[in-house]
N, C-alpha and C positions, 0 to 999 in steps of 0.2 A: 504494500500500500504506500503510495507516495505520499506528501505534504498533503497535497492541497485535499488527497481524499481525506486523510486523517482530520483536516481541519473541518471535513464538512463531518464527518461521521461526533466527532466531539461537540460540533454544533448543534446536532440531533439530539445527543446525549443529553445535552444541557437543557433544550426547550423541552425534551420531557419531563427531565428532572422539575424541571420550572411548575410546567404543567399538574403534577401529582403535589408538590409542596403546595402552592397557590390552592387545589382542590381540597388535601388533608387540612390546613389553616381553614379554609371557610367553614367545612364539616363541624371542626374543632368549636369555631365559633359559631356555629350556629347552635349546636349542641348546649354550649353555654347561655346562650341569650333563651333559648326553649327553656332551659331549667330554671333561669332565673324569673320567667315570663308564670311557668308553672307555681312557684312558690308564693307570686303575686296574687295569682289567681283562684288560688286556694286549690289547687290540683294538686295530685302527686307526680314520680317523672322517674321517667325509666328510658338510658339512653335507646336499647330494642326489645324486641318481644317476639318469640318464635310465633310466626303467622299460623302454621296447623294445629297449633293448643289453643287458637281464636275462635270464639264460636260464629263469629261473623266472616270466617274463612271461607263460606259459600259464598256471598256477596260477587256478583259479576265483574269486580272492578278487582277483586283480588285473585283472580284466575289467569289474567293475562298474563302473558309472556312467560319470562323464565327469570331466575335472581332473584326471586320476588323477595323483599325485605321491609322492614317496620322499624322505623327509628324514630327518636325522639317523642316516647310516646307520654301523653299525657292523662291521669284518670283521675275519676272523680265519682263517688254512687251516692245516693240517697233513696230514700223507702221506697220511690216512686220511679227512678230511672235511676242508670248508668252512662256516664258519657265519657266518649275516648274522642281525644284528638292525639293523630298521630300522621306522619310523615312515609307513608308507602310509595315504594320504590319497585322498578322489576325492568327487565330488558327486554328487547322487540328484536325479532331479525338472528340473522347469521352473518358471521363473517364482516365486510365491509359493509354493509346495510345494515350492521346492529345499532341499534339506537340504546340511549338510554331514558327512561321517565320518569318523573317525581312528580308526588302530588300529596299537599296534605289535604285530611277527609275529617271530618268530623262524624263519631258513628253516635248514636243513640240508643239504646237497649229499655225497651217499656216490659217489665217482666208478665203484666196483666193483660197486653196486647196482643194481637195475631195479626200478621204485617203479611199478606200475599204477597209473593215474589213478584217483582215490576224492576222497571230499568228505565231511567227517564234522561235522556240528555239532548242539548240539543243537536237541531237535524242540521247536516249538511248534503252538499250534492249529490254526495256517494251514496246517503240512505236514501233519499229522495227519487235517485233512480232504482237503489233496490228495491223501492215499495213498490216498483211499476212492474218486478219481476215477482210477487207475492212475499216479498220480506216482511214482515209483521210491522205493524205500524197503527197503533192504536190510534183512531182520530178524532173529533168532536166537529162533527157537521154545523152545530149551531154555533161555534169559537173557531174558526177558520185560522185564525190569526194565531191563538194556541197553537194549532195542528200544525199550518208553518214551520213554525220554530222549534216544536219540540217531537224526538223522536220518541213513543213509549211504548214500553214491550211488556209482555209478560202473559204467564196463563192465565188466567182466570181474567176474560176482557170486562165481563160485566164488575165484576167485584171492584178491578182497577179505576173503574169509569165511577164508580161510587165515591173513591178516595178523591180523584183528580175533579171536585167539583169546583163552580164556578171560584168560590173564594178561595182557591189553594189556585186556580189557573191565572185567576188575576196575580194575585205574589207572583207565579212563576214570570209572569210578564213582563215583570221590573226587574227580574234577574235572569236575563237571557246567559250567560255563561255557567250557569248551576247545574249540576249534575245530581240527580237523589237518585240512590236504590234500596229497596228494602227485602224485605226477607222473615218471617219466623217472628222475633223481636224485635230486631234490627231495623235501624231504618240508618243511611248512610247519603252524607250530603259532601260536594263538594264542586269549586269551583274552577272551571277550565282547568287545562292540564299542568298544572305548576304549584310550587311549593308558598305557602304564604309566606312574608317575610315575618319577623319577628315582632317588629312593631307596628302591626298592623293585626296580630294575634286577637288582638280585646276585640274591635270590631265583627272580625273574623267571622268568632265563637259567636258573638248577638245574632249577627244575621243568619247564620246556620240555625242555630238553635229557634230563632220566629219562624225558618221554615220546617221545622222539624215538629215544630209544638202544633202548627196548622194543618199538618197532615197529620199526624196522631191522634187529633180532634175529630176526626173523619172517619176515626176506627173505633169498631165494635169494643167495650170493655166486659 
């Protein structure tokens, strides 16, 4: 190997090197601002948590990919529910197409409730033409505007159509990047594909938790 390749091949070395330090520092601190964010908020804090000891490990949104991981997790119970916010991770793809994703989720756990599996996010072009090939796609004729924007799935359509009434459709309308799924007792909200920043946590949790509390309003006890 001559000079100038060694110079390049050390150059490589270095912006990876770069690359992994600058990525373990952010982790590092964000890990720290999450816990310090938790003790504020009266949560408890746990830097991860094995995802298949989760009972909410059925959840659609925890099945994807591969790597799938849970950090910086956040809990908190009282008589009447359970709430976890936490920072789920997983990878897409193979090889040079692998991606990676994060997203934090705010889950909810109603132990007196029965939450029918559904999947609600919104639609874009790709579901829009899968609806046109019978992809499921739950929709409300008289809320067109609804239909639009959000994709919603799941078995049981009449049951789903009970939950998704008009005051849970208006909320959803104000928060066009929201994602909610539920499940069993579970219900799980969260918004577009990325991680909340840390000061921005307080709001966060409110606005999760209004839509969380308006659709559990809509189920059977």
């Amino acid at each position: 190997m001559n000079v100038p390749e060694l110079y390049l091949v050390l150059g490589v070395v270095g912006v990876i090197f770069l690359v992994l330090f600058f990525a373990i520092r952010g982790e590092r601190r964000r890990r720290e601002q999450m816990r310090e964010k938790a003790a504020l908020l009266g949560y408890t804090f746990e830097e991860d948590r094995d995802l298949e000891s989760e009972q909410y490990r059925d959840l659609n949104l925890f099945k994807r990919g591969r790597s799938r991981r849970l950090r910086n997790v956040l809990s908190r119970r009282t008589d009447r529910k359970e709430t976890v916010i936490v920072d789920f991770s997983w990878r897409q793809g193979g090889g040079k197409s692998s991606s990676q994703y994060s997203v934090t989720v705010v889950l909810q756990r109603f132990p007196h409730l029965f939450v029918p599996g559904f999947e609600l996010r919104p639609e874009g072009i790709s579901h829009k033409i899968a609806s046109w090939f019978g992809y499921q796609d739950i929709d409300f004729p008289e809320d067109p505007e609804f239909s639009s924007r959000y994709l919603l799935r799941g078995d049981n359509e009449e049951r789903i159509k009970e939950i998704f009434r008009m005051p849970v459709r208006l909320q959803l309308r104000e928060r066009t990047e929201w994602s909610v799924e539920g499940a069993g007792e579970w219900i799980a909200v969260y918004r577009g594909m990325r991680r909340v920043k840390p000061e921005e946590l307080d709001a966060f949790i409110r606005e999760a938790e209004q839509l969380v509390e308006i659709i559990a309003g809509t189920l059977v006890r």
